[in-house]
C-alpha positions as protocol buffer text, in pm:
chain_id: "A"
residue {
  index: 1
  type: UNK
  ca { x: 3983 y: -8385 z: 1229 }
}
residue {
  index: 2
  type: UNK
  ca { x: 4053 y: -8616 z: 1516 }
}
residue {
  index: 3
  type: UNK
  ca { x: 3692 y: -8603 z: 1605 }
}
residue {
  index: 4
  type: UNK
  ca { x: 3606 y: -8728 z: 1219 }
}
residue {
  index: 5
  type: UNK
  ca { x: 3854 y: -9008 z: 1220 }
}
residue {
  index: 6
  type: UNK
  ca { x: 3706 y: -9165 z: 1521 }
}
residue {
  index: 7
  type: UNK
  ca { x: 3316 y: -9102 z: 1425 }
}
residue {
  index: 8
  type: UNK
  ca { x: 3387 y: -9293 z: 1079 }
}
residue {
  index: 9
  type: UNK
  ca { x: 3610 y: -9518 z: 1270 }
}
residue {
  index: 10
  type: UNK
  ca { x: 3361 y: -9640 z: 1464 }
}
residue {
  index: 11
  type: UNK
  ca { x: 3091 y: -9651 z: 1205 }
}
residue {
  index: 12
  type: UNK
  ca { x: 3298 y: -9913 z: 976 }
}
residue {
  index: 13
  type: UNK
  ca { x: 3381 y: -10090 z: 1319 }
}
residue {
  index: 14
  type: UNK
  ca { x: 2982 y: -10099 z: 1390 }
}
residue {
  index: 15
  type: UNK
  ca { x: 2957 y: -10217 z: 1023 }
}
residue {
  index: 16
  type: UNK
  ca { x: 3162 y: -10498 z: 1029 }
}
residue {
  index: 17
  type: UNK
  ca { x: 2990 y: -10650 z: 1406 }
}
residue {
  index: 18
  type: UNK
  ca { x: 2686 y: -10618 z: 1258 }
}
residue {
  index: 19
  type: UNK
  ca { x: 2793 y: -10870 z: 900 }
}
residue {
  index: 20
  type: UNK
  ca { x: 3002 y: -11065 z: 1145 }
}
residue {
  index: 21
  type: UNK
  ca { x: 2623 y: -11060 z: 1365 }
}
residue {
  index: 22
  type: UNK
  ca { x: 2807 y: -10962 z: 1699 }
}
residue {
  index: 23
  type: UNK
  ca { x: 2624 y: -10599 z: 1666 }
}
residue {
  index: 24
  type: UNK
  ca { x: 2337 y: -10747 z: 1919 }
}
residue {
  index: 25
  type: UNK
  ca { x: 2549 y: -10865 z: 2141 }
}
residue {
  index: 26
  type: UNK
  ca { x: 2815 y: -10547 z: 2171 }
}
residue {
  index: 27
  type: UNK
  ca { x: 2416 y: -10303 z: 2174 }
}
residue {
  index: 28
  type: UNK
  ca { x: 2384 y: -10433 z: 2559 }
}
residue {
  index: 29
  type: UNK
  ca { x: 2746 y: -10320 z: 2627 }
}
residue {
  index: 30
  type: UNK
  ca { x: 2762 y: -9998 z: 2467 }
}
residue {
  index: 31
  type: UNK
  ca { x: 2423 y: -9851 z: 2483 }
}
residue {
  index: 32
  type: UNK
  ca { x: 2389 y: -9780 z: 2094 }
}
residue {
  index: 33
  type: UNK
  ca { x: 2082 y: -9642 z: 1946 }
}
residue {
  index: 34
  type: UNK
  ca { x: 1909 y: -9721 z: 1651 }
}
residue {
  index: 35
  type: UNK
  ca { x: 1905 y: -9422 z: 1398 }
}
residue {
  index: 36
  type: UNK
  ca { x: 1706 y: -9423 z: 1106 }
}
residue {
  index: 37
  type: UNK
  ca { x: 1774 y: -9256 z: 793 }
}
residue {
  index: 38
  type: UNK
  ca { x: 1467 y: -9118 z: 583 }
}
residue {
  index: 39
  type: UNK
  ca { x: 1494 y: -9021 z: 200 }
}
residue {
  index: 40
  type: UNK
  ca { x: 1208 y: -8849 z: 42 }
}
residue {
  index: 41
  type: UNK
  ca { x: 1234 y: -8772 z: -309 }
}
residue {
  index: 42
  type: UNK
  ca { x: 896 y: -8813 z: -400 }
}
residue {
  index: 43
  type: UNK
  ca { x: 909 y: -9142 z: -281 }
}
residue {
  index: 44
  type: UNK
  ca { x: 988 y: -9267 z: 34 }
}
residue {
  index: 45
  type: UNK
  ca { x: 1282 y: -9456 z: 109 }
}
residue {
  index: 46
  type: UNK
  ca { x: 1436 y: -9559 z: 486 }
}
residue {
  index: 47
  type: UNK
  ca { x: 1683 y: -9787 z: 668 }
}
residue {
  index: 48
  type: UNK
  ca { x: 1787 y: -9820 z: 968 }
}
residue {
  index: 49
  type: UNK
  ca { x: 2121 y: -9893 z: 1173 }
}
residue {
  index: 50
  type: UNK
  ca { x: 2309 y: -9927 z: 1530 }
}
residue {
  index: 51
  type: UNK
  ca { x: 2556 y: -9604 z: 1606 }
}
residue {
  index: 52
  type: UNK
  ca { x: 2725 y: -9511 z: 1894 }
}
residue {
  index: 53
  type: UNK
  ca { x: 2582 y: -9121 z: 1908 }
}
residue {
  index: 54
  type: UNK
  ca { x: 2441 y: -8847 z: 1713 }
}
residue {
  index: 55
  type: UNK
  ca { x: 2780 y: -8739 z: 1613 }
}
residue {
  index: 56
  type: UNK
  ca { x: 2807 y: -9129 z: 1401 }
}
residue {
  index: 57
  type: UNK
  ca { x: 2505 y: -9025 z: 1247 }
}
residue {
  index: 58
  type: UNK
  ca { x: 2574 y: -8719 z: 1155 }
}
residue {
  index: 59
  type: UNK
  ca { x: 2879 y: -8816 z: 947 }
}
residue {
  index: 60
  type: UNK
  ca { x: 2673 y: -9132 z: 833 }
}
residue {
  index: 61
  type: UNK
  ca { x: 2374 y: -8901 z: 674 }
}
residue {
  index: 62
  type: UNK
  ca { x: 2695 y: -8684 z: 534 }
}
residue {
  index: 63
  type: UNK
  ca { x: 2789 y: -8953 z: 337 }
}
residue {
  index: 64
  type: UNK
  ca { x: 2441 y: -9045 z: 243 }
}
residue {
  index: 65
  type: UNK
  ca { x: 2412 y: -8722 z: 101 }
}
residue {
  index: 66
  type: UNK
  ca { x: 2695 y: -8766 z: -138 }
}
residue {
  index: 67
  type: UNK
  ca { x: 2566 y: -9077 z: -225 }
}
residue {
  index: 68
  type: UNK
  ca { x: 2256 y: -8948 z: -352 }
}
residue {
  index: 69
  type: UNK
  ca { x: 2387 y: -8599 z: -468 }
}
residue {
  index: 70
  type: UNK
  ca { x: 2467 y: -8781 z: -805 }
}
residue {
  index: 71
  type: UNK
  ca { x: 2102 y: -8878 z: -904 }
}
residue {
  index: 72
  type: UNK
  ca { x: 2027 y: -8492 z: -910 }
}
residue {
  index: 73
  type: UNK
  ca { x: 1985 y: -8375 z: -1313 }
}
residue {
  index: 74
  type: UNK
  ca { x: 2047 y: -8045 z: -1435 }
}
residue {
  index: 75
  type: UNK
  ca { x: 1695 y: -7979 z: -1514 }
}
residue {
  index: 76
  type: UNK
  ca { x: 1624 y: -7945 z: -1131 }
}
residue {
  index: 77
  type: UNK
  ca { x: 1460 y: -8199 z: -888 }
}
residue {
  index: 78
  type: UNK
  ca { x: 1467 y: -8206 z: -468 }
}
residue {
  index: 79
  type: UNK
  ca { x: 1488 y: -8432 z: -183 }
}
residue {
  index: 80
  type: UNK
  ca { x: 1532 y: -8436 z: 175 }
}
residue {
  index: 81
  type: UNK
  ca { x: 1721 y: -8682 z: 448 }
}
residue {
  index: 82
  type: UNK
  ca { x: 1584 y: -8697 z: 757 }
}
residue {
  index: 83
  type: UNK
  ca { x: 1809 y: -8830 z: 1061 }
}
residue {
  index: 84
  type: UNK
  ca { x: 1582 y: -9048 z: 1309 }
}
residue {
  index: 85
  type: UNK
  ca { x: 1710 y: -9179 z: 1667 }
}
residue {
  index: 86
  type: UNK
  ca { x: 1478 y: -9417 z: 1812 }
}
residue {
  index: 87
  type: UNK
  ca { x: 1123 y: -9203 z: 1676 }
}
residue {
  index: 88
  type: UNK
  ca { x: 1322 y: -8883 z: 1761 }
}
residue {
  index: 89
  type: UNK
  ca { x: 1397 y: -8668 z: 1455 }
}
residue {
  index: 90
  type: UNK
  ca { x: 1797 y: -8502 z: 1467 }
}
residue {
  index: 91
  type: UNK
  ca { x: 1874 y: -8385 z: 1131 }
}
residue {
  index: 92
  type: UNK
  ca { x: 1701 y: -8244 z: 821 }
}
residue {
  index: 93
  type: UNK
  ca { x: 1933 y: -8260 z: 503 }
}
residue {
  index: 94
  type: UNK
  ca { x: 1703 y: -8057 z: 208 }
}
residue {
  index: 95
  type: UNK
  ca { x: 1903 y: -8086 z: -140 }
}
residue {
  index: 96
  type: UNK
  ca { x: 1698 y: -7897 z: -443 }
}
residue {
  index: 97
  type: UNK
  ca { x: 1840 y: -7817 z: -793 }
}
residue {
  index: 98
  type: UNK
  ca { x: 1665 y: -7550 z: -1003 }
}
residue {
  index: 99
  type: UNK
  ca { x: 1775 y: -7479 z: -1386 }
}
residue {
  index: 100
  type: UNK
  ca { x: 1743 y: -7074 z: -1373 }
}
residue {
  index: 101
  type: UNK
  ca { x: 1748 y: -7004 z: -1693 }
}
């Protein structure tokens, strides 16, 4: 749980650099990598940010994925989030909904 606390920790604390615009500046010191996040639900749909490690954005697509979760309808529908670290793929998050009867 520890482990959690600290990964989200230091995703708001990346957050907040980069709208104060220190994130550029604290990237030399730290050595963070730019992960991009990649939503296909027939369209395409990405964005990018600074974390410190995989583990960041990890818990960053998890909370993607409840994000979007909510646009799903009960007559079915699918879509995918892809985790990207600098042109690397990480993760593969596949969400489908299927009305069985």
């Amino acid at each position: 749980m520890a482990e959690v606390e600290d990964a989200l920790a230091s995703a708001a604390e990346l957050r907040f650099q980069q709208r104060l615009g220190t994130h550029v500046r604290l990237r030399s010191f730290t050595g963070m990598a730019r992960y991009s996040f990649k939503i296909e639900d027939g369209e395409e749909f990405s964005d990018s940010e600074e974390l410190p490690d995989d583990e960041a954005a990890w818990y960053q697509a998890l909370r993607t994925v409840r994000d979007i979760e909510s646009t799903l309808r009960s007559t079915g529908g699918a879509w995918s989030l892809v985790v990207v670290r600098e042109g690397d793929p990480l993760y593969r998050i596949d969400v489908r909904a299927q009305k069985l009867s």
